[in-house]
C-alpha positions in Angstrom: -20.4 45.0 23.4 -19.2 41.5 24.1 -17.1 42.5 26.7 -19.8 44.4 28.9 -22.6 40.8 28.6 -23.3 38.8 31.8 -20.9 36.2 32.2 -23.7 33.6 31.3 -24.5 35.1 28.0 -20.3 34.9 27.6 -20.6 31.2 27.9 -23.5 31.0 25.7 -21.7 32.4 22.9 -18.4 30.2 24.1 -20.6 27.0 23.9 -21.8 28.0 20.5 -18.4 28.4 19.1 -16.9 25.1 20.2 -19.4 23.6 18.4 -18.3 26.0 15.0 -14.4 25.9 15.7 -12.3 23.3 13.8 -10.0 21.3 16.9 -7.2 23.3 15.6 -8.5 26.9 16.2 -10.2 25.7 19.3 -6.9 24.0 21.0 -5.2 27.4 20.5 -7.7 29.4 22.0 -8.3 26.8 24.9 -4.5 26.0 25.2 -4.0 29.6 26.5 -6.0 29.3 29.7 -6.1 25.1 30.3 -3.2 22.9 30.0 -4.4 20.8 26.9 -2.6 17.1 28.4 -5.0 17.6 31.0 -7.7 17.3 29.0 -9.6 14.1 27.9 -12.8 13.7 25.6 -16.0 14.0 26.6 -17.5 10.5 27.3 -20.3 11.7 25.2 -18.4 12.6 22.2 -17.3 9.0 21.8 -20.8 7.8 19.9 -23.5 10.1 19.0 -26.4 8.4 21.3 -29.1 10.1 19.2 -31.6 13.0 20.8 -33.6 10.8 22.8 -31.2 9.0 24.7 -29.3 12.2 25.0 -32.1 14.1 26.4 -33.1 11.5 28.8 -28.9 11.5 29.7 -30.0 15.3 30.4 -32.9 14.6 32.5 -31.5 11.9 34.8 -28.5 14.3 35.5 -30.5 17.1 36.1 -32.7 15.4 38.4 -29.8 13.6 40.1 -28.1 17.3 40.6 -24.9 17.3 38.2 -25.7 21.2 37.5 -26.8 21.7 41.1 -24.4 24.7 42.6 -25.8 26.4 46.0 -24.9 29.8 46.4 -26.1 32.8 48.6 -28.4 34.6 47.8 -28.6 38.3 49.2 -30.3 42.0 48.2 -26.9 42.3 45.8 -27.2 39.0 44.0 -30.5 37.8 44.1 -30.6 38.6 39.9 -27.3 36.3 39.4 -27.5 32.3 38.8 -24.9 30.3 39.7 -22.7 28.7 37.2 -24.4 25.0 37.3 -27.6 26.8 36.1 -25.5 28.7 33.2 -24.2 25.2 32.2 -27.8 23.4 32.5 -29.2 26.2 30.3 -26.3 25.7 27.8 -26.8 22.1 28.1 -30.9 22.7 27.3 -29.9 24.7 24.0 -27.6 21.9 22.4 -30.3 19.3 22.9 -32.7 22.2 21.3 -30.1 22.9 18.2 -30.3 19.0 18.3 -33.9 18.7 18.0 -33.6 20.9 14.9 -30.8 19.3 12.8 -31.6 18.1 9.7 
């Protein structure tokens, strides 16, 4: 069933399980399609900057159009989003699992 989802709900469920993955288990799956030296931490992941400042990290991105990705739209497409919008939504639903954390 996986295999036939959308390609956003696919990242959904890969954005979840970064989150759940120990480094380990995670570098092995990732190493396999992204050359790990390449790689650097998020800046983010450096200090947990707490939900407001994260969210408002969120909203000044969004409104300065990080997740902005044009595409063309035609009778064939017109029920796809584009990949910035998959990765704002993804965005939106850790700041919501942040929200509510114990």
């Amino acid at each position: 069933m996986l295999r036939k989802l959308g390609h956003e709900y696919v990242f959904y469920i890969l954005d979840d399980a970064i989150e759940l993955l120990p480094g380990a288990k995670l570098k092995k799956i990732v190493g396999q399609y992204i050359p790990l030296e390449r790689l650097a931490p998020d800046e983010d992941s450096q200090a947990s900057p707490g939900l407001l400042l994260a969210g408002t990290a969120f909203d000044t991105a969004s409104r300065a159009g990080k997740y902005f990705e044009s595409f063309r739209v035609n009778s064939q497409n017109y029920t796809k989003q584009s990949m910035g919008t998959t990765a704002w939504i993804a965005e939106c639903r850790v700041l919501r699992r942040s929200s509510s954390a114990p």
